[in-house]
C-alpha positions in Angstrom: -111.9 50.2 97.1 -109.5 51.9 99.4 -106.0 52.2 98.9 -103.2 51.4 101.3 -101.6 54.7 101.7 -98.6 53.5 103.5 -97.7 51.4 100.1 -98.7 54.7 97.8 -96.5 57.5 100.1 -93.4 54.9 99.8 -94.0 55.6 95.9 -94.3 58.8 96.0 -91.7 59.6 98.0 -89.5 57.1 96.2 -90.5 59.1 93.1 -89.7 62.5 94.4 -86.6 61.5 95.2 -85.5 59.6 91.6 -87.3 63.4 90.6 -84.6 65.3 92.3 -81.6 62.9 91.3 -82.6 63.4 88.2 -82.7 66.9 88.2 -79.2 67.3 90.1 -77.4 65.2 87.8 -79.3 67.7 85.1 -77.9 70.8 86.4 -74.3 68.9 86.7 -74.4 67.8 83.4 -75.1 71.6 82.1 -72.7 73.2 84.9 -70.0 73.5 81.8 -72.2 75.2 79.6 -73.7 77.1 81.5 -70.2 78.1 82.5 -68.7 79.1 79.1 -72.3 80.9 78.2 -71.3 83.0 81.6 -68.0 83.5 80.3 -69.3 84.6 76.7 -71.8 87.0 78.2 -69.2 88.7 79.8 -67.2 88.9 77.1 -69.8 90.5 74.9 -70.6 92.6 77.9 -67.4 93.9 77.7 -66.8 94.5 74.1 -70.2 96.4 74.1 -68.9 98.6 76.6 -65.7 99.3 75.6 -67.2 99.9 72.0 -69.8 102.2 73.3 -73.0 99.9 71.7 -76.3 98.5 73.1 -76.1 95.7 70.2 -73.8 94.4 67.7 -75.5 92.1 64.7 -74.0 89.5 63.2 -74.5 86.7 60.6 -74.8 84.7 63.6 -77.1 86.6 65.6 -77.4 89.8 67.5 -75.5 90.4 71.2 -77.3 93.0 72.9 -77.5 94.5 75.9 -80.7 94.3 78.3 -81.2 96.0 81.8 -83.1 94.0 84.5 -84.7 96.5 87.0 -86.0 95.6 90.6 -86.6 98.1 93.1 -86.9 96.3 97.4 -87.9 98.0 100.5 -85.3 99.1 103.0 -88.0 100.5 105.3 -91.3 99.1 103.7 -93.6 101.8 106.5 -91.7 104.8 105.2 -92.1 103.6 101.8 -96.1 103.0 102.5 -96.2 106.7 104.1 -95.0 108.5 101.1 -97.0 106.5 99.3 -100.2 107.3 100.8 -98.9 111.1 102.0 -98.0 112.3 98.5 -101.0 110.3 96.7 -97.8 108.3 94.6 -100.3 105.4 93.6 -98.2 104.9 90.4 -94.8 103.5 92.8 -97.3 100.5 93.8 -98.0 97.5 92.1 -102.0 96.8 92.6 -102.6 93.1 94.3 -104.3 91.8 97.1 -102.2 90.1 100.1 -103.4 86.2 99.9 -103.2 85.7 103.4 -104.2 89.2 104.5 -107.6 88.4 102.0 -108.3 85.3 103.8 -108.1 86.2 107.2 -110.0 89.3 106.1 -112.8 86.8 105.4 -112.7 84.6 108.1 -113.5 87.5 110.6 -116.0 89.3 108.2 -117.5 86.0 106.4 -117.2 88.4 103.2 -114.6 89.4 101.0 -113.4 93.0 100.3 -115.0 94.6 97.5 -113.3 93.7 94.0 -111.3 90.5 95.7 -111.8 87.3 94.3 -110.5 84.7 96.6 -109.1 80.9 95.3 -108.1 78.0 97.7 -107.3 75.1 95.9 -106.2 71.9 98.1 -103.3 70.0 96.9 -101.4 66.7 98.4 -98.1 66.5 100.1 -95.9 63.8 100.9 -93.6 63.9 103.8 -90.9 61.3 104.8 -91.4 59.1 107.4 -89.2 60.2 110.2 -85.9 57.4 110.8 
């Protein structure tokens, strides 16, 4: 039995959108809390640093101090050059480039060696055009 699709996207896009109301009037609603949490944070922040300590328990739980690191690429070929020219295999992170992989195997009809390659199709919905 076929299904009218015309009558289906209308649903799905009228869900989608009830979806991202929802979730607007979600992060409005926790905008304040969020808020004073921000303001506590730095608070603690700064009472940790002007007390010289990484943590400070309490009966109410422990404030502590964490460090988020991320290193970017200014110049990602000078990076890759002293990479490879100085053998520094440890400053990469080991994964296969998805889209380099696939067009790899559309022009070989194989994949490189240790490579396993996933595709998996999924639907989209766009808005009809007004």
């Amino acid at each position: 039995m076929a299904i009218d699709f015309n009558k289906r996207a209308a649903q799905y896009v009228h869900l989608r959108d009830t979806v991202k109301a929802i979730k607007e009037k979600h992060k409005a609603e926790l905008a304040p809390y969020n808020d004073a949490m921000e303001k506590l944070e730095a608070l603690f922040m700064q009472e940790l640093n002007n007390t010289h300590q990484d943590s400070a328990k309490t009966a109410s739980g422990t404030v502590y101090k964490t460090t988020r690191k991320t290193a970017s690429l200014d110049d990602p070929d000078a990076f890759m050059r002293f990479v490879i020219g100085g053998e520094y295999w440890d400053l990469l992170d080991r994964k296969a480039n998805a889209t380099a992989v696939e067009e790899f195997l559309n022009d070989n009809q194989a994949l490189p060696p240790g490579v396993k390659f996933t595709a998996v199709e999924e639907i989209g919905v766009r808005r009809a055009s007004k």
